[in-house]
N, C-alpha and C positions, 0 to 999 in steps of 0.2 A: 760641572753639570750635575743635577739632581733628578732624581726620581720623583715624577708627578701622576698620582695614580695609576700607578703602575706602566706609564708611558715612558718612554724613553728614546731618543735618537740620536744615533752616532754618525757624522759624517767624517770618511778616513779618507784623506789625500795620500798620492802617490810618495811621499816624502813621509809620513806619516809609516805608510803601508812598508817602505822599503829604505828609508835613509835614518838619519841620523840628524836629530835635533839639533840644530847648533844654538840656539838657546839652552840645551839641556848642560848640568854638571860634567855629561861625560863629555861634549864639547870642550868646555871652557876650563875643567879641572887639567893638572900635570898629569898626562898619562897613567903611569905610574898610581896616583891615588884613584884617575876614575876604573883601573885594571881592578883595583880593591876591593869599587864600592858597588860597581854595577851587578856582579853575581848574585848578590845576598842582596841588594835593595828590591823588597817584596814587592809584587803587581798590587794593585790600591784598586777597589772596588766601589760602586756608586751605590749596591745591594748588599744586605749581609745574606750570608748561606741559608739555603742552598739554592737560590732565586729561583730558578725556572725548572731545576733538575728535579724528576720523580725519585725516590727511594726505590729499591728495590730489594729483595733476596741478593746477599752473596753467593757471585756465580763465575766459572770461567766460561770466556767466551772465546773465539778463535778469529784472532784478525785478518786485515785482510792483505797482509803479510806473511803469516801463518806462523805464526805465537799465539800461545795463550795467558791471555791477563785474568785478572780477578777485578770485577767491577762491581757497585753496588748504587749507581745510580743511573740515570737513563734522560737522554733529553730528543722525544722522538723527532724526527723532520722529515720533509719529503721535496722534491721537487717541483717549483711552482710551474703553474699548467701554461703561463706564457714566457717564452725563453726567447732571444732575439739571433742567436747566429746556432747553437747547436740545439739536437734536440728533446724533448725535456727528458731522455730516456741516455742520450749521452751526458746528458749536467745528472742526472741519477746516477750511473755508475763512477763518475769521475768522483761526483760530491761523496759519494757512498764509499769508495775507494781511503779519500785523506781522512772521512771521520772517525773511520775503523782500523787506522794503521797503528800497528804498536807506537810510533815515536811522535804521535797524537795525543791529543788530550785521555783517548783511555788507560795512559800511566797515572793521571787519578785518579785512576778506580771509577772514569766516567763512559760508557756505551750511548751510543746513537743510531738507535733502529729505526729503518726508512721504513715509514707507515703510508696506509692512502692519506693523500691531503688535508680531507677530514677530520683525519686525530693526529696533524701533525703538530708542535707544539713550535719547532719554525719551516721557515719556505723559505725555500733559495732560490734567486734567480738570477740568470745573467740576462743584462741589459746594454742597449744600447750608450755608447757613454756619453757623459753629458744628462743622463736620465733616470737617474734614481730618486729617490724621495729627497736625499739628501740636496741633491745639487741646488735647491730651493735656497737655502743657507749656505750651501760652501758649493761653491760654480765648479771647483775642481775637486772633488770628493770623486773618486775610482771605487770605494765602496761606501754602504751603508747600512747602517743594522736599526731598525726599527724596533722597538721591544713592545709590545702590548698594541700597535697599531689592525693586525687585523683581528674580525670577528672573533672571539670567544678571549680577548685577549693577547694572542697569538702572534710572535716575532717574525716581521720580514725581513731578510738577508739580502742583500744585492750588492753583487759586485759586479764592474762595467765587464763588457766582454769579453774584452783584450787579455784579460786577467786570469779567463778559462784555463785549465792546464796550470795554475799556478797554486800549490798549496800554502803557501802562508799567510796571504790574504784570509783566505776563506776559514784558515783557523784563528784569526783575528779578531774575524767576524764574530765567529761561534763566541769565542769569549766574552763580546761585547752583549751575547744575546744571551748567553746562559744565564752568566754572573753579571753582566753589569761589568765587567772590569774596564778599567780606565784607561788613558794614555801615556797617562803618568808626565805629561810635558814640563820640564825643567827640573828634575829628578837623576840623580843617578842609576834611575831601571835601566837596563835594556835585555830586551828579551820580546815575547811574541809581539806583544801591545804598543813597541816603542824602540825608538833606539838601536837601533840592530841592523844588520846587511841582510841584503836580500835571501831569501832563498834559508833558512833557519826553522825549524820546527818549536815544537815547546822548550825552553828549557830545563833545568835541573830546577832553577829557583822561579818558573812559571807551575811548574807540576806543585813544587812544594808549599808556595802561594796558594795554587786555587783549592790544594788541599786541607790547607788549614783555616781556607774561607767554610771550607765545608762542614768545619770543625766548631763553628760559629765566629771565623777569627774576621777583620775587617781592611 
């Protein structure tokens, strides 16, 4: 998939979101070598850095864990105004909650401040499933990331309902929306974007990926 004036859309099935490729390397390799390859095989991007992320001052901030990192970029969002089972003030603190956890993406050095919807730069919502932008193209797609779909350019995030309460979807997402990062399908990755058991936060070699995307790396 490519970048077409700045549009982009990701449709992520449940298999995708929570299993394990079995087309992928780490299927089909000897154990043993996909143990090897999978940690250090980088996340692969569709964007070069730093796609959607604003620059900012280096600053610590206090998560919402209660550590303090050091961050120096920013990708604001807020919670979209139509939500289908919770409401749009429990999808705020939940979403608000995994984007601000230390063992989130801000071990890149990346902050996500909930803005009014106006200057959010994505919207997140939960949907009915079976109803996301995506299912158009993929009928079983549980999430979706639209990248430059709404007004001013602006990424919409959707993941189905059921999904609520679940953070690694929704950090899946965000990757797919910031950077553009890929699947990586038939690869020895696994880590946020692919490959991986449920229930898994960023990696060591996801952090280190999107940090050296940021570095201008690809």
């Amino acid at each position: 998939m490519t970048e077409t004036n700045g549009n982009e859309e990701f449709g992520c099935t449940e298999e995708v979101l929570e299993g394990i490729d079995q087309e992928s390397e780490i299927a089909t390799s000897a154990p043993a070598e996909a143990a090897a390859a999978a940690p250090n095989f980088p996340m692969r991007f569709n964007i070069r850095g730093p796609g959607k992320l604003r620059k900012i001052p280096r600053s610590l901030r206090r998560t919402s864990d209660g550590l303090d990192v050091e961050v120096e970029w920013e990708y604001p969002w807020a919670p979209g105004l139509r939500q289908s089972v919770h409401s749009i003030e429990e999808v705020g603190e939940f979403v608000e909650r995994i984007l601000k956890d230390s063992k989130g993406w801000v071990q890149a050095g990346i902050w996500f401040p909930r803005v009014p919807i106006d200057r959010a730069q994505g919207v997140v919502r939960y949907v009915p499933p079976g109803q996301t932008r995506c299912n158009q193209k993929t009928p079983n797609a549980v999430g979706c990331t639209s990248r430059g779909f709404l007004p001013g350019r602006r990424d919409l995030i959707e993941l189905a309902a059921p999904r609520f309460g679940q953070h690694k979807g929704l950090l899946h997402e965000l990757a797919h929306a910031f950077a553009g990062a890929k699947h990586n399908r038939g690869t020895p990755y696994s880590g946020i974007m692919r490959n991986s058991p449920p229930g898994i936060w960023p990696t060591d070699n996801d952090v280190r990926s999107v940090r050296a995307w940021l570095g201008g790396g690809h």
